[in-house]
KOLFI-409583 format. One record per residue (C-alpha): residue number from 1; x, y, z; residue in three letters. Coordinates in Angstrom, 3 decimals. Example, Ala and Ser with C-alpha at 12.3 -4.5 7.8 and 13.67 -1.06 7.14 Angstrom:
(r 1,(12.300,-4.500,7.800),ala)
(r 2,(13.670,-1.060,7.140),ser)
***
This chain:
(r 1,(-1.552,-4.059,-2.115),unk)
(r 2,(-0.229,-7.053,-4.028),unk)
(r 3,(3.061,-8.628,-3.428),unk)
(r 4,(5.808,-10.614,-5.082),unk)
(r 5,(8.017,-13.247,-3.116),unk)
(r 6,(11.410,-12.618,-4.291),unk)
(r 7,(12.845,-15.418,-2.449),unk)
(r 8,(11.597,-17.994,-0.089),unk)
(r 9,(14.422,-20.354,1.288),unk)
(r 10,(14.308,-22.377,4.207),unk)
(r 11,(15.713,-19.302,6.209),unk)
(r 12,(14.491,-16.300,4.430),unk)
(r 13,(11.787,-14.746,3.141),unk)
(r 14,(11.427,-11.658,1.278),unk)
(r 15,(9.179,-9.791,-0.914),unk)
(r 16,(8.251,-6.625,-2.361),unk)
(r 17,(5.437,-4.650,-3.817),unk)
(r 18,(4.398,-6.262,-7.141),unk)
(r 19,(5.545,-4.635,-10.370),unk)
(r 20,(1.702,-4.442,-11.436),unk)
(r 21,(0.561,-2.645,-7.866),unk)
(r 22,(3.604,0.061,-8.521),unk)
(r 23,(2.308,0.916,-12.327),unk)
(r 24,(-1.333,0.852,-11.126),unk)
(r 25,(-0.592,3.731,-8.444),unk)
(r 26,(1.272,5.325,-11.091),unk)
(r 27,(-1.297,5.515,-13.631),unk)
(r 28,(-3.476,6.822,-10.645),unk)
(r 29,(-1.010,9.890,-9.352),unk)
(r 30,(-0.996,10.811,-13.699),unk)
(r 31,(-4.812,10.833,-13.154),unk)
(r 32,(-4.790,13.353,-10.587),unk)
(r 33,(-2.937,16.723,-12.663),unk)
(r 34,(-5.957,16.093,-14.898),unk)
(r 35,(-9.059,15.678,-12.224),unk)
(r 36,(-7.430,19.042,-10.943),unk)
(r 37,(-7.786,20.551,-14.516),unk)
(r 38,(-10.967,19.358,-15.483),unk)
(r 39,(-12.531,20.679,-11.980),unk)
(r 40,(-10.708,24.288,-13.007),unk)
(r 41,(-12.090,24.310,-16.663),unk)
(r 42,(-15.747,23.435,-14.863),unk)
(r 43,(-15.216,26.478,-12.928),unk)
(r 44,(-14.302,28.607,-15.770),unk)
(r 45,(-17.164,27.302,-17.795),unk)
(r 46,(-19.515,27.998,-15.016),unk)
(r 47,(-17.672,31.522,-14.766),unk)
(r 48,(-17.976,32.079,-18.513),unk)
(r 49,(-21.683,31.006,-19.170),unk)
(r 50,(-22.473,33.303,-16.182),unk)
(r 51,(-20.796,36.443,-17.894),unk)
(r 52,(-18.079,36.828,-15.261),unk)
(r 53,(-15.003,36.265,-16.846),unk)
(r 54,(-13.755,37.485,-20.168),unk)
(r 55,(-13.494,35.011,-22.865),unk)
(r 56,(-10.289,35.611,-23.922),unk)
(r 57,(-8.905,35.364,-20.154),unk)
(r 58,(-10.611,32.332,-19.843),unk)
(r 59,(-9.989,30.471,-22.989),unk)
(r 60,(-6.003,31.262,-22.245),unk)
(r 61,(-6.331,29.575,-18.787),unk)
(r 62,(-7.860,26.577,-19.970),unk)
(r 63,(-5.154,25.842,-22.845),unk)
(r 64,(-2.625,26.914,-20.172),unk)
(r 65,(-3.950,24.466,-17.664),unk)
(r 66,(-4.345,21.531,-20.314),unk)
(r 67,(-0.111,22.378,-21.092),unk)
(r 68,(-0.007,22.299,-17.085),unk)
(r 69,(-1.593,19.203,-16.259),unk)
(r 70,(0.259,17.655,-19.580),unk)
(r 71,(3.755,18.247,-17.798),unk)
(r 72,(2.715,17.201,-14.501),unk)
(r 73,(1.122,13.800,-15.384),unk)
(r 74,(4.845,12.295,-16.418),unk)
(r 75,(6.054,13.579,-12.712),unk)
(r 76,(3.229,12.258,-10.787),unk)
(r 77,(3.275,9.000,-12.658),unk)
(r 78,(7.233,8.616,-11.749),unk)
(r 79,(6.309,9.540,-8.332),unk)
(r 80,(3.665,6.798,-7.796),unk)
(r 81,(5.749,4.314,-9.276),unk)
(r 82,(8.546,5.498,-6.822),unk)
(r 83,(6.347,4.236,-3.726),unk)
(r 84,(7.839,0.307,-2.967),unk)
(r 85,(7.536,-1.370,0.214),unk)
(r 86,(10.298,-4.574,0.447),unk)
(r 87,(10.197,-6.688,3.649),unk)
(r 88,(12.677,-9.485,4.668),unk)
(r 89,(12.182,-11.906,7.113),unk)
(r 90,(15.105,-14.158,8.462),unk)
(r 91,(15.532,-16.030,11.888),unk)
(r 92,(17.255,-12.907,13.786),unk)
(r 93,(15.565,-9.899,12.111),unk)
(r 94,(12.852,-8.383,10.198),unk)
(r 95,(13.849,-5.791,8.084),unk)
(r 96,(11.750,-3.031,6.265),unk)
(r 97,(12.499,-0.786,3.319),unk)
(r 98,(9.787,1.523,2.454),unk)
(r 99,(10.442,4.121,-0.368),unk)
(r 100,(7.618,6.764,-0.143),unk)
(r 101,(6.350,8.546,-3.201),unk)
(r 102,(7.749,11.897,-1.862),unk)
(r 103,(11.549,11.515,0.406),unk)
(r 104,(13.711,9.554,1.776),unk)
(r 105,(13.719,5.992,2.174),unk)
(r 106,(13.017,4.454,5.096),unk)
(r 107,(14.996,1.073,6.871),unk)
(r 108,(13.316,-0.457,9.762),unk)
(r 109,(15.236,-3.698,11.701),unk)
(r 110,(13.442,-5.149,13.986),unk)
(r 111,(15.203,-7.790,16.285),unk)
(r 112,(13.547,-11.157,16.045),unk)
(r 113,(14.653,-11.666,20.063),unk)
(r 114,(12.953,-8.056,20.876),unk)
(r 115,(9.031,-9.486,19.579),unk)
(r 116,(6.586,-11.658,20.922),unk)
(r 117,(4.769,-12.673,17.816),unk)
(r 118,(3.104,-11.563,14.620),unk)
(r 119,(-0.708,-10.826,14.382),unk)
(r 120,(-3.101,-9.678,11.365),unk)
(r 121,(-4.506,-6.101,12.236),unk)
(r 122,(-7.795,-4.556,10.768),unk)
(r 123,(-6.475,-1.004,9.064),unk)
(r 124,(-9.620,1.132,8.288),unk)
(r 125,(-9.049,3.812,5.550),unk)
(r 126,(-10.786,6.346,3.680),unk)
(r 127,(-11.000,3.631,1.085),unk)
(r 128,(-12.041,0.937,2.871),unk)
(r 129,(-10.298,-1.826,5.397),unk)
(r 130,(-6.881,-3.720,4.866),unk)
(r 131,(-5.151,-5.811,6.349),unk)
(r 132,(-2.238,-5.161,8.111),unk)
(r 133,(0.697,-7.499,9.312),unk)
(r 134,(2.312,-6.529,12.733),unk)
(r 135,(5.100,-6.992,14.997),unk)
(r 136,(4.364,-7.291,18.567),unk)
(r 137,(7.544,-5.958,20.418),unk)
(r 138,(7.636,-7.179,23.645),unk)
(r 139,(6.990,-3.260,25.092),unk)
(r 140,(3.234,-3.845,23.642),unk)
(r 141,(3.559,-1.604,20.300),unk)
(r 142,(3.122,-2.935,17.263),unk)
(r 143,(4.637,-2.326,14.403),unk)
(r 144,(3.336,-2.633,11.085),unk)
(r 145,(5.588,-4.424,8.859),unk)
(r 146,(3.036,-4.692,5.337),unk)
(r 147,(-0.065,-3.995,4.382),unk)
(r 148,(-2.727,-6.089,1.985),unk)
(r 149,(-5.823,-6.511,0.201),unk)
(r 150,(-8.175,-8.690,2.259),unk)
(r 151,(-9.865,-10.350,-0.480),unk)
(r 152,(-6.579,-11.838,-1.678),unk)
(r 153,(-5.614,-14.040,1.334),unk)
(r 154,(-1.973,-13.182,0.082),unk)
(r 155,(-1.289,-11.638,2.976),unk)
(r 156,(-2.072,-14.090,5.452),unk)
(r 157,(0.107,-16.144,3.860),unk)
(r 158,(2.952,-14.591,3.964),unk)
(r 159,(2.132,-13.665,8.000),unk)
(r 160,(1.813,-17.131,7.955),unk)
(r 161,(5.412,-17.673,6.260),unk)
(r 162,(6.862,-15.278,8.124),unk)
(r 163,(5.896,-16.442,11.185),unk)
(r 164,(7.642,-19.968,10.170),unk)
(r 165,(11.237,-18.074,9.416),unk)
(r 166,(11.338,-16.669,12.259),unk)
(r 167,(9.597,-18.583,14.683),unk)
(r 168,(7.263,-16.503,16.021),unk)
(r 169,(3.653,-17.121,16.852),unk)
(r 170,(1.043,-15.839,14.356),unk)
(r 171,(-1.949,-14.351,15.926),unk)
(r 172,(-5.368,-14.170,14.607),unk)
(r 173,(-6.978,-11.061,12.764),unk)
(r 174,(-7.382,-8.724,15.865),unk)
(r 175,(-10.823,-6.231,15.940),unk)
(r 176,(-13.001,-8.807,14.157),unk)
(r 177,(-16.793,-9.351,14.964),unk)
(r 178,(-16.837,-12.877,13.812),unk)
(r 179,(-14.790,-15.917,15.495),unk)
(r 180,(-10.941,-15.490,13.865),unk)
(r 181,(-10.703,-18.130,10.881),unk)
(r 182,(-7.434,-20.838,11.010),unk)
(r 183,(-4.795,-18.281,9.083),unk)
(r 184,(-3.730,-21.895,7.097),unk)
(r 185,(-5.268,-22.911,3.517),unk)
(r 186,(-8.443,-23.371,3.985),unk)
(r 187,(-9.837,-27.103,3.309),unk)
(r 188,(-12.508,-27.631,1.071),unk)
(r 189,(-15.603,-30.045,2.744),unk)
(r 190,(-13.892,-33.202,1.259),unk)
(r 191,(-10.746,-33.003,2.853),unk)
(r 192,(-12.407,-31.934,6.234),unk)
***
């Protein structure tokens, strides 16, 4: 996930899923209508070449699959683009908006007097690990507050900016093999 700062004051900080993230999920939910279809006109080929299915039947479920997937694409593309995650961080809260593809919106305020810090979590998913930026409420959950690309470093920097708004602590990445790297810019040899 890529983000865009909307602002960054001296006593604020918010941003929100980048434009170019929401259109890329988009194009992705369009994709999926069409995956469906081409794995049911596979079928019906497979059905057809194997004398099961009459070709008539089956040459009036493909076109009426291809009109099928056609219609849905626009609806899963709005859909995808509909998913937004916005997250402001001030001195006495942190505040969470997520709009799901699918439902309601979601507001989460979290008290900046009811945490103990901020940490980077591990987040391993079906398409590989993210990074995730947490809360740590004092009663020992902790709440996710956004979610990023490691490869980026984006996200550590805004932990890292968060953590100055608010004045919270920043933990290292948590569930790491290897020592936890500074979460600062990282100095080239010269300036070491």
């Amino acid at each position: 996930m890529v983000f865009e700062v909307l602002k960054d004051a001296e006593g604020e900080l918010c941003f929100a899923t980048a434009a170019r993230t929401r259109r890329s999920r988009a194009v992705l939910y369009a994709l999926a209508p069409w995956l469906v279809y081409l794995l049911a006109v596979s079928v019906l080929f497979a059905l057809a070449l194997s004398n099961l299915s009459q070709p008539g039947w089956t040459k009036s479920a493909a076109s009426l699959g291809a009109w099928t997937a056609a219609a849905l694409s626009p609806v899963a593309y709005a859909l995808g683009h509909r998913a937004r995650e916005q997250v402001e961080a001030t001195s006495s809260r942190i505040r969470i908006l997520q709009n799901p593809s699918w439902g309601a919106s979601r507001l989460t305020s979290i008290p900046v007097a009811d945490l103990t810090g901020l940490a980077i979590d591990l987040s391993i998913r079906s398409l590989g690990a993210d990074l995730l930026l947490v809360a740590l409420h004092r009663d020992g959950r902790r709440i996710a507050i956004a979610q990023g690309d490691p490869h980026l470093g984006q996200l550590r920097e805004l932990g890292q900016r968060a953590a100055q708004v608010t004045g919270l602590p920043l933990q290292p990445t948590r569930f790491s093999g290897a020592p936890a790297e500074p979460l600062g810019p990282r100095r080239s040899q010269s300036e070491q």
